[in-house]
N, C-alpha and C positions, 0 to 999 in steps of 0.2 A: 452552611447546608446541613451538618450535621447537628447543629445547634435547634434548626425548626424540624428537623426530619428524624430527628433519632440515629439513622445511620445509613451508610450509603452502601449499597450492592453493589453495583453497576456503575462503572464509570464507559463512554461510547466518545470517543476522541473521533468525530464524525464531520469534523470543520475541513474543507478543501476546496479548491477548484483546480480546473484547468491549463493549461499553459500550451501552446505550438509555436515552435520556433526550432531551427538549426543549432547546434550548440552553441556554433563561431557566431549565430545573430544574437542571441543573447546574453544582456546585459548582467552585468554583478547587481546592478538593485534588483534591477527582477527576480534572478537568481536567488538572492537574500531574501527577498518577500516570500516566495516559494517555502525556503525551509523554517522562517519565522510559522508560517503557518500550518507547514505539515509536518514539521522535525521540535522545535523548538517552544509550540504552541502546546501537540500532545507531550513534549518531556514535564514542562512545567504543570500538567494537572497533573501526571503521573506523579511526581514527587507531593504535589497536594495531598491527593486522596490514602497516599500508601501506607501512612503511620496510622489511619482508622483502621483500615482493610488487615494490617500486619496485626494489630492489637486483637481485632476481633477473631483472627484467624479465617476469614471470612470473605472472600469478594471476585470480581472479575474485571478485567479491564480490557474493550473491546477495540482493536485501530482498525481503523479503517482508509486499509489499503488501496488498492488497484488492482486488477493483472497486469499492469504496467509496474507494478511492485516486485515481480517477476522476472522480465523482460522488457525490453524495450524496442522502438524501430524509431525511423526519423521523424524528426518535427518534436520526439516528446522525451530529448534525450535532460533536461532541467524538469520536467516532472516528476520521470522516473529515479530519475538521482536523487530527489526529495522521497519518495515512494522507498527507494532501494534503503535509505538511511534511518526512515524508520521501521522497517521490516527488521534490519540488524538490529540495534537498537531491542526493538521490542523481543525480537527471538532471545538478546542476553537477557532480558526483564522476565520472561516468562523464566529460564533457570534460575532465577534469582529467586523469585518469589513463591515458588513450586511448596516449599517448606512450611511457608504459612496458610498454607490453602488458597493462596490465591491464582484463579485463572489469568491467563492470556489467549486471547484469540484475537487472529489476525487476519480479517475479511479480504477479499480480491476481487472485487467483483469487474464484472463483463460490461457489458452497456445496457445500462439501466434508464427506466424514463423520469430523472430526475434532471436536478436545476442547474447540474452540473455544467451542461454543456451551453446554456440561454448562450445569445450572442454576447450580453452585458457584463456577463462573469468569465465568460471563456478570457483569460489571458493571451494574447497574441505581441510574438516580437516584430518586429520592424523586416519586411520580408525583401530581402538584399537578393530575390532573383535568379540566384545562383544556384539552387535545389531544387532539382523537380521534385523526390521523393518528398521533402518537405513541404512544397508545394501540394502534390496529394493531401498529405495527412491536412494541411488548412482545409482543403475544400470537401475531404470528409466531416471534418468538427465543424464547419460552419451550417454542411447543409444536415448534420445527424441530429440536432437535437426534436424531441418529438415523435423520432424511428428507432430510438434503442428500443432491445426486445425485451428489455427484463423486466419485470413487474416487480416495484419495491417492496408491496405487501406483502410477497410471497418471500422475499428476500429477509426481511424481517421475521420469518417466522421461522426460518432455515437456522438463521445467528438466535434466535431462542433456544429452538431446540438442540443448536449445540455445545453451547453455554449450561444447557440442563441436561446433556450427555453425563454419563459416567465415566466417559474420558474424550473429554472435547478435543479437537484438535489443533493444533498451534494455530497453521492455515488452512481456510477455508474459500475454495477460491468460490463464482456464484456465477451461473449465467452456462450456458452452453456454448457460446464463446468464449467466456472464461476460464473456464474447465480444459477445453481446448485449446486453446492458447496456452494455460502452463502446461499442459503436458508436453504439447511437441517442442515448449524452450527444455524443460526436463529433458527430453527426448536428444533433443540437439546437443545438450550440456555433454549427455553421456556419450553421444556419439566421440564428439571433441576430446573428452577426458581418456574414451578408451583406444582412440585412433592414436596417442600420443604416450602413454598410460607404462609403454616400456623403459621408452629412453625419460619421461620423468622420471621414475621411479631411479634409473640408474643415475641418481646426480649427488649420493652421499661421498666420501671422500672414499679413496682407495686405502683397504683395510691393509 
């Protein structure tokens, strides 16, 4: 790439799909598919492209998240696990590379009308009956694709302009569901953290 292009900007780790399933229903290969494609897929261009990017002091590298990269509910607890790892992952990557100039942004987006959801790509486990909630969540993703609200173009123009910010932000969640959805897991986090917030804090040794 850099051999016929001169040099790379822009790396957009934008490969994914899908997955519904109960945790207890699915499988280690599935599971493994999962993070070949969303953990393991983006690490391996990351290490590609980083020694141009570090050299020139120059670049960004854009993953592309979820809001289920945030949080999670049933049915999408193998997506978000994949989602969850490279959000970590990418948040050490962004300190890492801050020195050389180079960006990290990490997209979240909402329900978008893309190819995500076709019946053909969607991943589906073996539905063992035993879940209603998960149960929901199939018969939302089977009949959503076609009625997500968010328009990709305008989505696209959002991860431009904040990529050519003066200070872009790590996350960027997208969607008005999106947005909503991380804040009130935000919301709920700190509820948890500060309902509990004394007796952790008292768990050092007796001075």
């Amino acid at each position: 790439m850099v051999a016929r292009h001169g040099r790379i900007d822009v790396l957009v780790n934008n490969a994914g799909r899908t997955h519904v399933g109960a945790v207890e229903e699915t499988t280690d290969q599935e599971l493994r598919d999962l993070f070949d494609l969303h953990v393991f897929g983006p690490a391996a261009l990351v290490r590609a492209v980083l020694p141009h990017m570090r050299e020139r002091r120059s670049g960004a590298i854009v993953q592309m998240s979820s809001m289920g990269g945030q949080m999670s509910f049933a049915g999408f607890g193998a997506y978000s696990g994949t989602k969850f790892a490279l959000e970590g992952m990418s948040e050490a990557l962004a300190d890492e590379v801050r020195e050389f100039g180079v960006k990290v942004l990490i997209v979240e987006p909402g329900g978008f009308r893309t190819s995500l959801m076709e019946p053909a790509r969607a991943g589906v486990s073996a539905d063992s009956g035993v879940y209603a909630r998960v149960s929901e969540t199939r018969g939302f993703v089977a009949g959503g694709d076609g009625t997500q609200p968010g328009d990709p173009a305008k989505a696209a123009a959002l991860i431009l302009a904040a990529l050519e910010a003066e200070r872009t932000p790590l996350r960027l969640p997208l969607g008005d569901d999106g947005v909503s959805a991380v804040l009130t897991h935000l919301d709920q986090v700190r509820e948890d953290v500060t309902a509990w917030e004394k007796q952790a804090r008292a768990t050092a040794f007796d001075a």
